[in-house]
C-alpha positions as CSV (number, residue, x, y, z in Angstrom):
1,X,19.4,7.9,-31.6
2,X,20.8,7.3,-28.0
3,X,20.1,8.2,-25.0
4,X,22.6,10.3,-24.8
5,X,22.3,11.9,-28.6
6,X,18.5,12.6,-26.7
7,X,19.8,14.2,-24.1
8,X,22.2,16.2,-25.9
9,X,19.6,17.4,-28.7
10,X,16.7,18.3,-25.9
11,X,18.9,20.6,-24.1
12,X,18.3,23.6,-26.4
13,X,16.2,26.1,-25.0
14,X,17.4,24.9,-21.2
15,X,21.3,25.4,-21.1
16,X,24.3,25.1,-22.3
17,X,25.5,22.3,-20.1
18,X,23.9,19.4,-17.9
19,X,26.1,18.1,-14.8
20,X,24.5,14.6,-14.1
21,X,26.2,13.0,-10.9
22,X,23.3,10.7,-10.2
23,X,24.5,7.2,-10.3
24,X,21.2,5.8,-12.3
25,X,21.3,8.5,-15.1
26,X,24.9,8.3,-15.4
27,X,25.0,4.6,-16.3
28,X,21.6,4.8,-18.5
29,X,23.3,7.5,-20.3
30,X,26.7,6.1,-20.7
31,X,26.2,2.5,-19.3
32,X,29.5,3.2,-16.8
33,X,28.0,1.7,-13.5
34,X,29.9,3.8,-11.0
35,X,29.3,4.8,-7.1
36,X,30.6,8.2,-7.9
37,X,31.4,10.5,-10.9
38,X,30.3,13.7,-13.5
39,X,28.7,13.2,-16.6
40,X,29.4,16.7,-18.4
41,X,27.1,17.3,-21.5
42,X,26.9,20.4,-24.4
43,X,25.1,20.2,-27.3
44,X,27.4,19.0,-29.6
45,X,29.5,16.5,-27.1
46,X,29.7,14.9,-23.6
47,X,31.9,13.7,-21.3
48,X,32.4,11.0,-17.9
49,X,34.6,12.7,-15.4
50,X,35.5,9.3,-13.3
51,X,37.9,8.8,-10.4
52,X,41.1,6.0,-10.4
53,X,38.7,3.3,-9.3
54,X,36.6,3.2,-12.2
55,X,38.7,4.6,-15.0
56,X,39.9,1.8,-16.4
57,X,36.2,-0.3,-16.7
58,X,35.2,3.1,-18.2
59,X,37.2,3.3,-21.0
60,X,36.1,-0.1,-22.3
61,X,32.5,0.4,-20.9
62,X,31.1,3.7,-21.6
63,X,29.6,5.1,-24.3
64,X,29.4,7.9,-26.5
65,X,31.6,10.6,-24.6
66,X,35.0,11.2,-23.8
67,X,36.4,9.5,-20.6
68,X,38.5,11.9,-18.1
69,X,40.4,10.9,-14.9
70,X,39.1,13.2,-12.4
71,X,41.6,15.3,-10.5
72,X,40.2,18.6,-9.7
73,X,37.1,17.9,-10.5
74,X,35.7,21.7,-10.8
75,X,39.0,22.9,-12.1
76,X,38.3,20.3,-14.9
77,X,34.4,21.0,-15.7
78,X,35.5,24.6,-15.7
79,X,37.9,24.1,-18.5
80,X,35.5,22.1,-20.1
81,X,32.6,24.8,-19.8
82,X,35.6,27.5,-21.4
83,X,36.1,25.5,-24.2
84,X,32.4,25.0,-25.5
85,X,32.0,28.2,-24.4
86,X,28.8,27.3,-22.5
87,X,27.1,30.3,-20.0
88,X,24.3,28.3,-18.4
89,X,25.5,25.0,-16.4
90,X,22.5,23.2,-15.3
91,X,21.4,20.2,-12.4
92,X,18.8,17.6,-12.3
93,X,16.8,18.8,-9.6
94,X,15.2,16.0,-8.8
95,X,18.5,14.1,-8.0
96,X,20.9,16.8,-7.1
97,X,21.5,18.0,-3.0
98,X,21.1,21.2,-2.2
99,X,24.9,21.0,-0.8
100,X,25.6,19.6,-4.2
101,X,23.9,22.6,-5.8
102,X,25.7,25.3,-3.7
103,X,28.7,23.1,-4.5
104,X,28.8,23.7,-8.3
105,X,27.3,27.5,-8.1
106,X,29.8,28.2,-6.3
107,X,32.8,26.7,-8.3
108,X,31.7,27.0,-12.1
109,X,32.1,29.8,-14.4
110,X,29.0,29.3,-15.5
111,X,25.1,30.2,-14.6
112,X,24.6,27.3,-12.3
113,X,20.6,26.7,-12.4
114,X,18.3,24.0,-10.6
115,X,16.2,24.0,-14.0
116,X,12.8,21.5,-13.6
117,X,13.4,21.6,-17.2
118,X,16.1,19.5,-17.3
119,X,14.8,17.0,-15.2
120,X,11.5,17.1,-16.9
121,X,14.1,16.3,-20.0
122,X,15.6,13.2,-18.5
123,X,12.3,11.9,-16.9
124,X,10.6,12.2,-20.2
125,X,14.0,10.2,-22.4
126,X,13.8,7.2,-19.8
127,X,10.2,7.1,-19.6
128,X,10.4,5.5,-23.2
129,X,12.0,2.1,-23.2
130,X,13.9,0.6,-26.1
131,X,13.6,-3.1,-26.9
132,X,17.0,-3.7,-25.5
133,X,15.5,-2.3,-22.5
134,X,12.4,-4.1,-22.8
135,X,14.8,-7.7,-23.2
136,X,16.4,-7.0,-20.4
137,X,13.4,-6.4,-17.9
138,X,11.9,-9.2,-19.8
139,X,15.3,-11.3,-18.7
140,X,15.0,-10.0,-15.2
141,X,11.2,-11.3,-14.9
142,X,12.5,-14.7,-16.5
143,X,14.7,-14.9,-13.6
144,X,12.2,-13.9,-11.2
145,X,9.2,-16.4,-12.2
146,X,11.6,-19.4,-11.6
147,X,12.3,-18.4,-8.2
148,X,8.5,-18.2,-7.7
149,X,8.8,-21.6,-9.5
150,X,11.2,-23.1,-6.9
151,X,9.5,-21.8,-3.9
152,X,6.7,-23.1,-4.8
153,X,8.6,-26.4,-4.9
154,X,9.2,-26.1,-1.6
155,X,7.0,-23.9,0.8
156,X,5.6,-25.5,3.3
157,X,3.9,-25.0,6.9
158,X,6.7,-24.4,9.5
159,X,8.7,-22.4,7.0
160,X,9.0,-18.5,8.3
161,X,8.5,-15.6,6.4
162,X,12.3,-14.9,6.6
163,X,12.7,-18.4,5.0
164,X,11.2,-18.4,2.5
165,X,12.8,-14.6,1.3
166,X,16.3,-15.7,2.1
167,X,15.4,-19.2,-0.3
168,X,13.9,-16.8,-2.7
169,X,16.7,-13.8,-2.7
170,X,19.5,-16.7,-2.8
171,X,17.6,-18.3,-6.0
172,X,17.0,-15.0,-8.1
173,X,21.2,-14.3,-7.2
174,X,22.2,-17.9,-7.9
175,X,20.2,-17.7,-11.4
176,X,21.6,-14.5,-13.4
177,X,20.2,-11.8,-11.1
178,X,22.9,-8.5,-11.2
179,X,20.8,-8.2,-8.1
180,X,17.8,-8.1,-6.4
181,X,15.1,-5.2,-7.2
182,X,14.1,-4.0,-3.8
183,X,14.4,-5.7,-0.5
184,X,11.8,-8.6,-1.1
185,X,8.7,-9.1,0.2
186,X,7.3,-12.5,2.3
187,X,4.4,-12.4,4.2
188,X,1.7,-14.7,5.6
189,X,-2.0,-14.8,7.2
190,X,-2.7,-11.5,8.7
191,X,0.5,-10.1,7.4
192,X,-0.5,-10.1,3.7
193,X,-2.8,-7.0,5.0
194,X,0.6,-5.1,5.2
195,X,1.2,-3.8,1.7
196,X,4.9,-3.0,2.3
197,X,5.4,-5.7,5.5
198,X,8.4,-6.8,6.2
199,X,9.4,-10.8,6.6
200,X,9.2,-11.9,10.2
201,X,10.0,-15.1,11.9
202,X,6.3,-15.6,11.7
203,X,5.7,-19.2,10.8
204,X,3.1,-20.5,7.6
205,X,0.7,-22.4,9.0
206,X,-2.1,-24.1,6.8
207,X,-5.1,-22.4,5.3
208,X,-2.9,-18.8,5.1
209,X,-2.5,-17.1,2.0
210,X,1.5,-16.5,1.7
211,X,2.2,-13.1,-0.4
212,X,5.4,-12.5,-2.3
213,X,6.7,-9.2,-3.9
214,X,9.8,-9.7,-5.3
215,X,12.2,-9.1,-8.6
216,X,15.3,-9.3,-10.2
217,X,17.6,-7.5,-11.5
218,X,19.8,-8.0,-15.4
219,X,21.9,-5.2,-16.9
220,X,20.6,-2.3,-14.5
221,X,16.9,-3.0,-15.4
222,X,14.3,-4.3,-12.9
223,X,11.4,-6.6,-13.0
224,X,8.6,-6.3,-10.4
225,X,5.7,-8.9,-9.9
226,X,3.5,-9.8,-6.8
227,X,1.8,-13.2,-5.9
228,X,-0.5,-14.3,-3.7
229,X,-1.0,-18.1,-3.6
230,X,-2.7,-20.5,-0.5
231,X,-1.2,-23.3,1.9
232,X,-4.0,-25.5,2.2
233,X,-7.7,-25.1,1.4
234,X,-8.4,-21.2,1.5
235,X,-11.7,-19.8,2.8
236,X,-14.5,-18.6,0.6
237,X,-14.2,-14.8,1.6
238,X,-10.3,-15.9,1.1
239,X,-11.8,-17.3,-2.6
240,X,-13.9,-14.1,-2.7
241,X,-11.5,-11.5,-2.1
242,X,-8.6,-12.8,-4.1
243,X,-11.2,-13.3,-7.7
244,X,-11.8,-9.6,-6.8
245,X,-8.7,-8.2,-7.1
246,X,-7.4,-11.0,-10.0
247,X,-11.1,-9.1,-11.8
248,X,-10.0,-5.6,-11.1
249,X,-6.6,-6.5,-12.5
250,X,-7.2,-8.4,-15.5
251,X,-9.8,-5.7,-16.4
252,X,-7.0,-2.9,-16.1
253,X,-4.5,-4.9,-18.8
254,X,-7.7,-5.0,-20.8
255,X,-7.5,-1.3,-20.8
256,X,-3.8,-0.3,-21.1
257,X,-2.7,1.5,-23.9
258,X,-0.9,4.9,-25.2
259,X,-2.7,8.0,-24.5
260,X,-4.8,7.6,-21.7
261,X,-3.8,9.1,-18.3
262,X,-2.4,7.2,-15.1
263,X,-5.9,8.3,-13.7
264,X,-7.9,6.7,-15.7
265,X,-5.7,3.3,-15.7
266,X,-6.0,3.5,-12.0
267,X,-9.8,4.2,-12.0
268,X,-10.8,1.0,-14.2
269,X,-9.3,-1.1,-11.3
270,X,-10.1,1.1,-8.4
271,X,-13.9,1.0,-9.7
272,X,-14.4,-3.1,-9.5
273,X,-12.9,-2.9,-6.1
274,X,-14.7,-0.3,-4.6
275,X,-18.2,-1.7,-6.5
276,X,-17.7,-5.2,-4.2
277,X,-17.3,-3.0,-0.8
278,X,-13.8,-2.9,-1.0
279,X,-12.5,1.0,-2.3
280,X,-11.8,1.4,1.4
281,X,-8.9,-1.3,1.7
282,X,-7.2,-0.4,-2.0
283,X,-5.3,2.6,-0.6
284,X,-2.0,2.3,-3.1
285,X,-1.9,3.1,-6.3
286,X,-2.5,0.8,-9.3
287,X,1.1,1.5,-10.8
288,X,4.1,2.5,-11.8
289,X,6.6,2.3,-14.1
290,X,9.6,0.2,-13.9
291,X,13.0,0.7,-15.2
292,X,16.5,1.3,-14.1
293,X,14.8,2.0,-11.1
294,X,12.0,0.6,-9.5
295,X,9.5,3.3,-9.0
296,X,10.1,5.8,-11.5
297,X,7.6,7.6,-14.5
298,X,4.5,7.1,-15.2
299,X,2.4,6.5,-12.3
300,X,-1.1,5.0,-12.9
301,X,-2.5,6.9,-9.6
302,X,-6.1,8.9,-8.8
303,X,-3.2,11.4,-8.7
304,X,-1.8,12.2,-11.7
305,X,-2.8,13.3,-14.9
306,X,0.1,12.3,-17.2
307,X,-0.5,10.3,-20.2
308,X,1.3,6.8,-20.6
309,X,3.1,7.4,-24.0
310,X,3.9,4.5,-26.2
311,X,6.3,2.0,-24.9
312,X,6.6,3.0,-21.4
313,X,6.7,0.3,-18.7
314,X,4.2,0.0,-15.7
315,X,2.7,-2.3,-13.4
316,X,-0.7,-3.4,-12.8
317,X,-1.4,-4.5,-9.0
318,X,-4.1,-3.8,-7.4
319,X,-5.1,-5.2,-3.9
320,X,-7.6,-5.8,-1.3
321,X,-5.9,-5.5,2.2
322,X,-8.4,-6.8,5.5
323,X,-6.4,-5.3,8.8
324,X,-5.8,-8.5,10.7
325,X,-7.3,-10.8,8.4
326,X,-5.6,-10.7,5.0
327,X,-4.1,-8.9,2.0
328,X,-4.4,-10.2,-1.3
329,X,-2.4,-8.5,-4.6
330,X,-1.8,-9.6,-7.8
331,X,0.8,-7.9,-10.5
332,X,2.2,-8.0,-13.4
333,X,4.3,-4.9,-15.3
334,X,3.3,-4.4,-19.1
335,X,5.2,-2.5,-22.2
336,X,2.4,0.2,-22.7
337,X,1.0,0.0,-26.4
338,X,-0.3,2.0,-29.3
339,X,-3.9,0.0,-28.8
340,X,-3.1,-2.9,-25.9
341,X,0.1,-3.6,-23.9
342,X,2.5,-6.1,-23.8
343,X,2.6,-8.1,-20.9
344,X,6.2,-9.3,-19.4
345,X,5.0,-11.5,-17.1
346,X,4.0,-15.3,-17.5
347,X,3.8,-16.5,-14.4
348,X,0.2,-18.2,-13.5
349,X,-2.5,-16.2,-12.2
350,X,-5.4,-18.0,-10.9
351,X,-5.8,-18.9,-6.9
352,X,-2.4,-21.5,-6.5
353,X,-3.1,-23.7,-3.8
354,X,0.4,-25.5,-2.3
């Protein structure tokens, strides 16, 4: 069954009709990669309302609904609501504006409702990856561990944070990256105890740990993996600190599988930390899944109760972060198992020292 024929079969009991304009669930559902356009769906069909720009790449590109060249865009879901004779339109909340709510209560002959319901609905479909979705992320992280590959090649003291992104970003996009996950990460010495820094013309200098968080992107689907690796000899808190977090992590792949909650992921890392003195400086989550988008369901937080169902994807990284000192983080993403998980990423693991 496809996403869509999902879709399309949960929405009994929650409407008649689901109006998806958000860009992401329109291309997972039809995969039509478009900056604008309505996906109109019923029960027993579905349809991409797409403006002039995109009309003719949707008609060879999308899948399994009919392809309409918007006009009037209401005037054209309306006739589309008479003729499945649908009463109850509704929006993904979680994607839809409030002026884009008001927009379609306003101008559809139907009850127009902000139903959780349906969100809950599309959350729940993407949450599940197939194995074409798996090969793709898989492809992505491919793509992403030989740019870790190359910089390694070639970091060296001197080289600024910004240097070593802009070498990293051009490899990933010069190698069969669609593009680049998120705006990538390069830090170094007292830096890496930002989480979320941002690269600065700060220059390496010897003895620093240097901290990348990076990924790539193939077919919509993202890859997501943090390193932390040493120019020159590191210190022994350095040593300390970094075997830590690699314990806390490998202990949490140890423990992934289907069924247990994003709590209790979270604790089994959070526990190792905070037994070596550390709980205080681990104040991120362990995880979170990975997909079309780059944060999106489940979370493995001290937050949430929801249970990582079989074949989800989420990442593993915990860290240690010393203000003014250091950060160290190590991650990997893994396809969540009946009694394990599959781990996506290869790339080496123990202390690298360039």
């Amino acid at each position: 069954m496809t996403h869509l024929e999902q879709l399309m079969k949960g929405l009994d009991g929650i409407c008649d009709c689901a109006i998806i304009n958000d860009t992401v669930n329109r291309r997972y559902f039809t995969g039509m990669k478009s900056s604008d356009g309505y996906l109109v769906v019923f029960k027993d069909a579905a349809y991409l309302i797409i403006d002039f720009r995109y009309i003719e790449k949707a008609r060879q590109t999308a899948k399994g609904c009919e392809v309409i060249l918007q006009d009037k865009k209401y005037s054209q879901i309306n006739e589309l609501i008479v003729k499945h004779n649908a009463s109850v339109a509704a929006v993904d909340t979680q994607t839809c504006t409030v002026d884009q709510f008001s927009a379609f209560k306003n101008a559809l002959k139907a009850d127009v409702t902000d139903s959780n319901a349906l969100s809950k609905l599309i959350r729940d479909i993407r949450c599940v990856k197939s194995q074409d979705e798996i090969d793709n992320m898989i492809s992505a992280q491919r793509i992403a561990e030989k740019g870790l590959e190359h910089i390694l090649d070639i970091v060296r003291p001197g080289m600024t944070e910004r240097e070593v992104r802009l070498e990293l970003d051009n490899y990933m996009l010069r190698n069969g990256a669609e593009e680049l996950s998120f705006d990538t990460i390069a830090l170094s010495g007292s830096n890496t105890s930002l989480p979320h820094g941002v690269p600065s013309d700060k220059k390496i200098q010897a003895g620093e740990f240097v901290l990348l968080d990076f990924g790539a992107v193939v077919n919509g689907y993202h890859s997501d993996m943090t390193r932390t690796f040493c120019i020159g000899e590191p210190s022994e808190k350095m040593r300390r600190v970094y075997d830590i977090v690699l314990k806390a992590q490998l202990a949490a792949l140890d423990a992934v599988k289907a069924g247990m909650t994003g709590k209790a992921l979270d604790s089994v890392a959070r526990d190792i930390i905070t037994a070596e003195g550390f709980g205080k400086n681990f104040g991120h989550s362990l995880g979170h899944g990975v997909g079309m988008e780059i944060h999106e369901m489940p979370y493995a937080s001290p937050n949430t109760d929801d249970i990582l169902p079989e074949n989800s994807v989420v990442t593993v990284e915990p860290g240690i972060y010393l203000e003014g000192e250091f950060g160290v983080r190590i991650e990997d993403f893994v396809v969540v198992k009946k009694d394990g998980c599959e781990n996506m990423t290869k790339a080496e693991k123990k202390l690298i020292i360039v």
